[in-house]
C-alpha positions in Angstrom: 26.9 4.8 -15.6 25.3 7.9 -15.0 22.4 6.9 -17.9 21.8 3.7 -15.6 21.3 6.2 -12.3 19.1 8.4 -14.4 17.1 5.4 -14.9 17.0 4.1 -11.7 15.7 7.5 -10.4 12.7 7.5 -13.1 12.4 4.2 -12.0 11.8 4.4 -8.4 9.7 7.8 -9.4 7.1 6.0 -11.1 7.0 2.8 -8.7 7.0 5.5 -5.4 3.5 6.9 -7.9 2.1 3.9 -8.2 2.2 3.3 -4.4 0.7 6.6 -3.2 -2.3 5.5 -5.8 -2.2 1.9 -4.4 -2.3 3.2 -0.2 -5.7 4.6 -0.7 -6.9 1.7 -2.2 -6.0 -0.5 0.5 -7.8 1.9 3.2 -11.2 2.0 1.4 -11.1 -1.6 1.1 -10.7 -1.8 4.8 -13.1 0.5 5.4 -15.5 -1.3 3.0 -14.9 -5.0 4.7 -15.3 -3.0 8.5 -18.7 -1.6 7.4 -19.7 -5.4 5.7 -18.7 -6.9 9.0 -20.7 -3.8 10.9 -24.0 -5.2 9.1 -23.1 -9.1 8.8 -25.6 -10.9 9.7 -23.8 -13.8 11.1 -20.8 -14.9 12.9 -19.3 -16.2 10.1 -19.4 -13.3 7.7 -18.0 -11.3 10.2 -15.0 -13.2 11.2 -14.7 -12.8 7.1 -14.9 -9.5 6.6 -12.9 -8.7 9.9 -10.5 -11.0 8.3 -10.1 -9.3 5.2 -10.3 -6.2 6.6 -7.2 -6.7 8.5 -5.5 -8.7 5.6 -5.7 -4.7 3.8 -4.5 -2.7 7.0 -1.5 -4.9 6.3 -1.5 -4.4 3.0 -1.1 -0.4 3.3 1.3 -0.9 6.3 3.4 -3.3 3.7 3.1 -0.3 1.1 3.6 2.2 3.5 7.4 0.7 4.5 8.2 0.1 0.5 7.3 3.5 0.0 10.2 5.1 2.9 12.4 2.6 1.0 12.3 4.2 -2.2 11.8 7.4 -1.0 15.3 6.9 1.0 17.1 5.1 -2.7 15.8 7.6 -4.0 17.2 10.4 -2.0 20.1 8.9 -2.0 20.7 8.0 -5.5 19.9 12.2 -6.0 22.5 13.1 -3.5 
């Protein structure tokens, strides 16, 4: 039993890694679509681009709330 919290714990340490790498992503592709949508040069593309650039912000927000998740199993499976 404890092996299977052990693993659990290196578990949720690597996946809470791999979301602090993956939350920066998501803002520079926001801030990349904002700036294409800045210089589109017509309606369309900019509803795109707008579009995608609010498809990441909810992306990071969505990574954001797993990461207090397995920061709280986490704490908890240490405590």
């Amino acid at each position: 039993m404890e092996e299977d919290r052990k693993l659990r714990i290196r578990s949720l340490e690597e996946m809470i890694q791999v979301v602090l790498l993956a939350i920066p992503e998501e803002t520079s592709a926001q801030k990349l679509y904002l700036s294409a949508a800045e210089k589109a040069v017509s309606e369309e593309s900019k509803t795109l681009f707008l579009t995608l650039a609010a498809q990441e912000k909810g992306h990071e927000a969505e990574l954001r709330h797993l990461l207090e998740n397995l920061k709280s199993e986490l704490q908890s499976l240490k405590s």
